[in-house]
N, C-alpha and C positions, 0 to 999 in steps of 0.2 A: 504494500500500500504506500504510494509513493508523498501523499500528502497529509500534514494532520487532520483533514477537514474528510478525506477517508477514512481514516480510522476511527474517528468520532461518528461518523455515518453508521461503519460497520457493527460498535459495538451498541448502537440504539438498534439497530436489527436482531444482535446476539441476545439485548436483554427483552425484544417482542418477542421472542421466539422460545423466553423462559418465563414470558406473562410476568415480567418487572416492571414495573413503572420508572424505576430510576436503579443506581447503582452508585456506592459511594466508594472512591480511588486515593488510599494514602500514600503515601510516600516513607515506606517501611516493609521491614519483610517479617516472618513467624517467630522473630524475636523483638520485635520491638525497639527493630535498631535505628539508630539515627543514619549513619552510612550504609551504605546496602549492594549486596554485588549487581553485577549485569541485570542477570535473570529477575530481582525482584524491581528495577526500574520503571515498573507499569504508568509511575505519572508522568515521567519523561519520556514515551513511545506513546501515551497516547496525546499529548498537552506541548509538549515542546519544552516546556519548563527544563530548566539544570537547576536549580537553587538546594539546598541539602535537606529542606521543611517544606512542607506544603501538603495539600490534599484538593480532590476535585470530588464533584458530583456531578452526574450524567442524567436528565432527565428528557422525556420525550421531545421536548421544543427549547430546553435549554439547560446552559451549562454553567458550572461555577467554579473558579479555582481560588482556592483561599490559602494566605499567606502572608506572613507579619512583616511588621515594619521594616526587615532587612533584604525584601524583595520588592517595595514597591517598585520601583525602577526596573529594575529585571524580567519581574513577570511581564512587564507592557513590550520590552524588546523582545521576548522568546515565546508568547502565548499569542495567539491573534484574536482580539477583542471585536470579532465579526464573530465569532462564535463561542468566546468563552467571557462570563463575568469578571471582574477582579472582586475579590472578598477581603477585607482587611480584619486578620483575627488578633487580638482576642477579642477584638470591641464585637463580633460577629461570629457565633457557634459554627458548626457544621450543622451540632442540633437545631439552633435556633433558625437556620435557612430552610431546613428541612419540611421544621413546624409552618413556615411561611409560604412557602410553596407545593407542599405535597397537598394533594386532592385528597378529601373523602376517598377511602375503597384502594385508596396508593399503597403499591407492594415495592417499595426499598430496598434492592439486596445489598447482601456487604460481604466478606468474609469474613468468617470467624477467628480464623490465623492470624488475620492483620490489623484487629480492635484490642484495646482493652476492654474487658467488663463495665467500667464506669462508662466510658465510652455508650458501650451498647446501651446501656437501663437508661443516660441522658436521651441517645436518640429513638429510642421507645417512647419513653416520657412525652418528648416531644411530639412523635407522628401520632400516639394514640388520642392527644389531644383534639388531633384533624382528624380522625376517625379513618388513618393509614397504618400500616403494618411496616417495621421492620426486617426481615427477612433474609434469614442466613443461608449461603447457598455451598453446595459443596467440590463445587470446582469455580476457581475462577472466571469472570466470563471475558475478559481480559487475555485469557491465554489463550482463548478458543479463538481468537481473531486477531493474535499476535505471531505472525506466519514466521517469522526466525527467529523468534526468544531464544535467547541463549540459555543454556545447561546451566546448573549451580556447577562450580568453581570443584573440578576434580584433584586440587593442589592436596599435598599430602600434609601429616601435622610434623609437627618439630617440638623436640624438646627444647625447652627454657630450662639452662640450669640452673641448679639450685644455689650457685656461686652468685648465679642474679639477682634470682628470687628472695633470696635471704630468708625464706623457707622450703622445706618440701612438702611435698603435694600431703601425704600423710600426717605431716603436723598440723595444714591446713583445715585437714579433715577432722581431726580428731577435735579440735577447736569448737568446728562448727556443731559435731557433735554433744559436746561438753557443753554449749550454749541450749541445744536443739533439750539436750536432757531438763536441761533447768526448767523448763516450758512443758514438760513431756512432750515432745513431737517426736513422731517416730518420724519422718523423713521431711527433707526440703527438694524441690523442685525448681533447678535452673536452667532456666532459659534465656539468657542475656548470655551472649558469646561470650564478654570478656570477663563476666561471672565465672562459665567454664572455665576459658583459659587459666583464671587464675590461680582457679581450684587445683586443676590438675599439673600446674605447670608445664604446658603445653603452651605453643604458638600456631597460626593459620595463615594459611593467605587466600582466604575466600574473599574476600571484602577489599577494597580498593585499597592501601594504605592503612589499614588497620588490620594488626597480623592475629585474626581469629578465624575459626574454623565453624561451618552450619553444624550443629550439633543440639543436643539437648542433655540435658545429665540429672539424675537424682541423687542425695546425699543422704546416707542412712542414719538412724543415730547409732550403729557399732561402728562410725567411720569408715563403711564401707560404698561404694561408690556405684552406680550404673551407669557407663558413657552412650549416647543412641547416636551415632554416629556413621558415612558409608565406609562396607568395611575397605573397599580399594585406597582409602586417606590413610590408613594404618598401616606403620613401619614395624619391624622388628623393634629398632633401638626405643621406637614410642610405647611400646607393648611390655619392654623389659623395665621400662622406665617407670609404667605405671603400676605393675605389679601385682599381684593377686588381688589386693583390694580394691582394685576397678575392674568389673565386669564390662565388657566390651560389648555392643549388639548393634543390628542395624536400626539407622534412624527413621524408619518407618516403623517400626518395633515399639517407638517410645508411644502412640496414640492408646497401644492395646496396655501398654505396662500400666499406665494411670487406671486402667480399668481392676486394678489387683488392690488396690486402696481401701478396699472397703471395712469400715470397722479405726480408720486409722487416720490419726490427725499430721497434716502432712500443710509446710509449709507454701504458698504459691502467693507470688508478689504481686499485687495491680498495678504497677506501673509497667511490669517487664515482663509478665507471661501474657499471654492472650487469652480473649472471652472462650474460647477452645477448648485450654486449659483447665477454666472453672467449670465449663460443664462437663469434664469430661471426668475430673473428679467428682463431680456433684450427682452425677451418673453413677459412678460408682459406689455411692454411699461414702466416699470420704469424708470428716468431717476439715475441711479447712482454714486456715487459718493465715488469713490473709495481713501479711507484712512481708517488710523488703528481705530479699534471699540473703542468706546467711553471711553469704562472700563479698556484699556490698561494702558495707564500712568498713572490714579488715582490708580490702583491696584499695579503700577510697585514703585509708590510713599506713602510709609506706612506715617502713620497718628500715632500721639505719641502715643495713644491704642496699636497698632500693633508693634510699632520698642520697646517699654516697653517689651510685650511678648515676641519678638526676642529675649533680655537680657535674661529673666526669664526663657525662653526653654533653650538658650543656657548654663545659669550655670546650669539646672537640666541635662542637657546631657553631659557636660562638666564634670560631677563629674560620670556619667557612666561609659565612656572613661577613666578615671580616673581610676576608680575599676581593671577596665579591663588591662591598661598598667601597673598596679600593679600586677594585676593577671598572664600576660604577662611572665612578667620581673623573676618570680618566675617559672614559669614553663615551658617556653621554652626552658632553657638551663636543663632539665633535661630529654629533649627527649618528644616523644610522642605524642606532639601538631599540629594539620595539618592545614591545610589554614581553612578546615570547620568546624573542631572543634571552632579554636578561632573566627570565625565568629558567630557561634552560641550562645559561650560563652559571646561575646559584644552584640549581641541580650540580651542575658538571662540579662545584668546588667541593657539594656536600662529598659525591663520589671520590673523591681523593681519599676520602677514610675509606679503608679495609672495615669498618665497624658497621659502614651504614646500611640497615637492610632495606632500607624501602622511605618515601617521602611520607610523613605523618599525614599529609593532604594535598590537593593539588596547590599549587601556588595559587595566592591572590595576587596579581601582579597587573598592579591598574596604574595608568598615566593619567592627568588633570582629568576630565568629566567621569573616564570609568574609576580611578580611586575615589568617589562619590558614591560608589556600590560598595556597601559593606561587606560582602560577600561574590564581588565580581568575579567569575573564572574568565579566564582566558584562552581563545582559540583563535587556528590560524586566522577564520574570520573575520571575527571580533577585535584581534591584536592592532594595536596602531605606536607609531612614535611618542618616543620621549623627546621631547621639544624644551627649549628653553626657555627657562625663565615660569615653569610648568612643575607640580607637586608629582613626585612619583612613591605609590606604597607599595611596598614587601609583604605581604605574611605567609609565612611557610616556616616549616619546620623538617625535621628528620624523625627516625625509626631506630632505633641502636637496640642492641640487644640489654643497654644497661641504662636506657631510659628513652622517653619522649621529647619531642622537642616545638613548640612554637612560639614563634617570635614576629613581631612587625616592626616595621622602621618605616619610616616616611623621611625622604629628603627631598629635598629644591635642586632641581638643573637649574642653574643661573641666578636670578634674585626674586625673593619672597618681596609679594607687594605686603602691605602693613597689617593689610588685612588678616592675609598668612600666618605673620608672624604673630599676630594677637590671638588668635584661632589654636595656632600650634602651642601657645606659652601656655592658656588657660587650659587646655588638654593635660602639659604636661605636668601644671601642679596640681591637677586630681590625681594625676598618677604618682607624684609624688606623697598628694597626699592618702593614699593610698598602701603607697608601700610603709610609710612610718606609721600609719594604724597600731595602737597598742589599745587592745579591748579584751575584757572577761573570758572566761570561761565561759560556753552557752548562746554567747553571739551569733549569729546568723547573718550567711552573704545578706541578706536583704536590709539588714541595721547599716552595712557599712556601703551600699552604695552609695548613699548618696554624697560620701564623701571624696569620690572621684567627678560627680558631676555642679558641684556646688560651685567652681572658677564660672563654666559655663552656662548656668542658670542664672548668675548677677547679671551674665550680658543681655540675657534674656534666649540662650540658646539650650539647646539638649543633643541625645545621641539614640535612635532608635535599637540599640544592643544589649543584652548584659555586658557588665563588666569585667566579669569571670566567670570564668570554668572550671572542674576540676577536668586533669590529666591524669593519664596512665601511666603507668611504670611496663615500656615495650608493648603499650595497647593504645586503647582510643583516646583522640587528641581530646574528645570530649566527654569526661568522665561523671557520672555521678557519685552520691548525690547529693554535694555540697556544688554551690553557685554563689556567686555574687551578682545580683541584680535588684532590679524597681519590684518590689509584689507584683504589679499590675504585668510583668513582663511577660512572655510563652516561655516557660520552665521554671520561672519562679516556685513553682509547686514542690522545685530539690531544696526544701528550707530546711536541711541536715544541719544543727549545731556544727562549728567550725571550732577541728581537733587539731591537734599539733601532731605534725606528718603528716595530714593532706599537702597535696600541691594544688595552684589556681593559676590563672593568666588574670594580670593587670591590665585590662587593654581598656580604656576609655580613648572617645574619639571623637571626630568631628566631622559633617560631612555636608557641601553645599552642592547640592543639586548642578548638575549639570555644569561642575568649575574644578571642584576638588577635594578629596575627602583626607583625611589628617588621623590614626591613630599610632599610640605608642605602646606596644606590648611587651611585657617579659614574663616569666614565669615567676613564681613566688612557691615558698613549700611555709606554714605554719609552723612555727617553734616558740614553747613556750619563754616567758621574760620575768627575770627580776627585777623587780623594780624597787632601790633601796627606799627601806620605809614601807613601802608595800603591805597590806593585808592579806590579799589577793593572789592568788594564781595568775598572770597575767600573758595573753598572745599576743605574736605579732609576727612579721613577715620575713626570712630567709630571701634575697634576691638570687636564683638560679641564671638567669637570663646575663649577657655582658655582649656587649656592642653598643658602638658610639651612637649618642643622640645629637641630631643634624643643629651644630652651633647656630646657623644663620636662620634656622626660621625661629631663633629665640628672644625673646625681645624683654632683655634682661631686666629693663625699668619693670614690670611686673611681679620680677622672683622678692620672695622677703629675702634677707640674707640667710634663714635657714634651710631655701630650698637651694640658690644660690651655692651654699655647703652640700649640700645633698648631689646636687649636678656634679662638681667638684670632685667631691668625694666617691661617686659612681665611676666616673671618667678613669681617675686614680685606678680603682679596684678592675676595670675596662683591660687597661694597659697592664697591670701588674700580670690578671689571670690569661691574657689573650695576646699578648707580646710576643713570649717566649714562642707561642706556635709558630709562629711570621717568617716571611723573609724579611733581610734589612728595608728594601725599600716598604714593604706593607708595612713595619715593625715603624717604620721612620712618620710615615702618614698617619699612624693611627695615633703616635705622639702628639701629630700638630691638633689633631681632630678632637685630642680629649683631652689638650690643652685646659689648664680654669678659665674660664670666663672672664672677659674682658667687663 
């Protein structure tokens, strides 16, 4: 089908011929994952859409793709608004469009795979209002009319050693066990990939830059293990690795194991297992017990093994970045360089490490109007020059086997108008003030956003993104389920007290439509603080991240003198940790660049 206005055609035929009225399209696959391989990209083969969030609905005479603040621009270049709505969520449900447009006597299919439970009972709630039906169907109707859909991802699994892990899978287990007991749960239920992976100490490469494998796993409480998984993925060295207390099977196997539940209270997450999931224990007479899988906070909470690696990846990628804003800085202003070239080119430095196994994500690599896309990707298409006198943004990161890595940078080819400069200063004392955060025990990302956006709400400005994320230790660049953002934001809902060993991204930003968009990211890991005098247990932020912040779009009348220090003092720790990687001429430039301020 050579146009999206075919495939839209075809799948309102698929769903007359299943007596649907409509059918609802996320952007996720049977785990609930934010990244997704080939084979689950249904809202990009049928929508056009690239953005990493979103969902559509498909009804007889119209269509709706819904998408939060960090696609409005996006979705209007990659969706064609002759046939599809723009939906701006949260201000607008999925459910509440539903309730608004669905008829009396209207039959909505969805899949069951690709919902949460809450998900589902909201858009029930809603259609039965209008006197329509929700309705779950058992084959996609999406694949029925998707003529090359690609296979899930035949790649095989890898051991994570335990050198990295700074546990093994067995200690993991038994943990989870030792928790599960305290509860009485006879078993937990994961289904979130890097759940798995972390459990078993295991790596994947189903998923684009995120190194997990399509699997499902149970976790008993004798610490013993079921993996449902295809058995062709399975090495010797992965088999010896895992050891008799993991039971191997295939992963079509996992639908009927749930049916064995009955009698027996068994962990299953709503945010991460599917409506599938609860029926199909609910089916079974399990009784369960809905909270987050066992493996989330010890995974979300690194262990000194792991927050060590964090350090060690981030100065081997730190000195990449490094190369590259050298490399930059040199041949930018001589013309020639386009958003994919230097994208390609910060790939090619990451590749000089022996370490690196894969890009933590595609690059954002936008010049003046597309760095105004928070989430711009780049293609040969889309790609355009670096011009002078023109805002160019970075974010990308690496894969190491000894941690994750994302970072952004924003520099000026040639000269910041004033504008720029004021824009860029008030961005980077949220980020400053940000990283100096010293708060309680109990705190929540959502207490301390608004401490990175407060420079730019005096101007009377803001930024349509969370402020942070958490990140993995050799998994996803986006981790739960700790966050830092506005409540009101899409995923605000991971409001996990904030522990010491998580890791987050600092990234507040700024972005002018169709001119140029401005953020500053580094990674952070929580570590607790003395403070003399102190009552209190007190937290606050470890900087992971080192690479120079662009002197000239800083407009230093702004800094107090203790950010002023803070800059200064960054720049210092810049060069100390990220020097010695260099050669002399990058070794010599990155001196002048994290020079103190004039």
């Amino acid at each position: 089908m050579s146009t999206y206005e075919d495939r839209l055609k075809a799948l309102r035929e698929e769903l007359a011929s299943r007596k649907l009225t409509g059918f609802v399209v996320p952007l996720t696959d049977e785990h609930m994952s934010e990244y997704v391989g080939a084979y689950a990209q249904r809202l990009a083969w049928l929508t056009g859409f690239q953005g990493s969030a979103g969902s559509a609905v498909v009804m007889p005479e119209e269509a709706a793709i819904f998408i939060d603040g960090r696609y409005t621009i996006q979705v209007r270049e990659q969706v064609d608004e002759k046939h599809w709505e723009y939906v701006g969520v949260p201000a607008t449900s999925i459910a509440e469009w539903l309730g608004e447009h669905a008829d009396n006597g209207a039959r909505i299919g969805y899949d069951p795979w690709l919902h949460t439970r809450q998900w589902v009972k909201a858009a029930e709630k809603a259609l039965a209002e209008k006197g329509a039906e929700l309705v779950p169907v058992d084959t996609n109707p999406i694949d029925a009319v998707w003529p090359d859909k690609p296979l899930p991802s035949d790649a095989k699994l890898i051991v994570h050693e335990d050198g990295f892990a700074g546990k093994s899978s067995a200690q993991k287990r038994q943990e989870m066990a030792d928790a599960m007991a305290e509860k009485d749960v006879d078993a937990a239920v994961l289904a979130a990939l890097d759940s798995i992976a972390w459990t078993l100490n295991v790596r994947g490469a189903d998923v684009d830059h995120t190194p997990v494998a399509l699997a499902y796993a149970i976790v008993h409480g004798d610490a013993t293990a079921d993996l449902y998984i295809e058995p062709d993925k399975m090495s010797e060295d992965v088999l010896r690795h895992l050891g008799n207390g993991v039971r191997v099977h295939a992963r079509s196997a996992f639908r009927g194991a749930l049916a064995e539940f009955k009698g027996k209270k068994v962990i299953a997450d709503p945010e991460r297992a599917v409506s599938a999931i609860f029926r199909a224990l609910d089916d079974a007479g399990a009784t369960i017990v809905a909270e987050q899988e066992p493996a989330v906070l010890p995974k979300a909470i690194k262990n000194a093994v792991e927050l060590q690696g964090a350090r060690d990846s981030h100065e081997r990628d730190g000195a990449a970045l490094v190369r590259f804003l050298h490399w930059l800085s040199l041949e930018a202003p001589k013309g020639g360089v386009t958003e994919i070239s230097a994208a390609k080119r910060l790939q090619e430095f990451r590749e000089e490490s022996d370490l690196l196994r894969d890009l933590s994500f595609d690059a954002i690599s936008g010049a003046g109007p597309h760095a105004a896309i928070p989430h711009y990707r780049v293609t040969e298409e889309s790609s355009i020059p670096l011009e002078m006198d023109q805002i160019y943004l970075v974010d990308s990161g690496g894969q190491y086997p000894d941690g994750t890595t994302d970072v952004t940078r924003t520099v000026i080819v040639g000269t910041p108008t004033d504008e720029m400069r004021d824009r860029f200063t008030r961005v980077l004392k949220g980020h400053i003030a940000l990283a100096t955060a010293v708060f309680p025990q109990g705190t929540r990302g959502t207490q301390l956003d608004s401490f990175a956006r407060q420079h730019l709400w005096q101007a009377g400005l803001d930024y349509m993104h969370g402020t942070g994320h958490g990140v993995g230790s050799f998994l996803g660049v986006h981790e739960g389920p700790q966050r830092i953002s506005a409540a009101n934001y899409p995923g605000a809902g991971w409001d996990e007290p904030l522990h010491a060993g998580m890791i987050l991204s600092n990234e507040p930003g700024y972005y002018k439509t169709g001119e140029y968009g401005i953020r500053i990211e580094n990674l952070v890991a929580i570590e607790e603080r003395e403070i003399p005098g102190g009552e209190a247990v007190m937290l606050g932020f470890e900087t992971l991240t080192f690479a120079p912040i662009d002197h000239k779009l800083i407009d230093t009348r702004l800094l107090t003198p203790a950010e002023r220090d803070w800059v200064d003092g960054y720049h210092a720790d810049v060069v100390a940790k990220i020097g010695p990687h260099l050669d002399d001429p990058t070794a010599a430039w990155l001196g002048e660049v994290c020079a103190p301020l004039d």
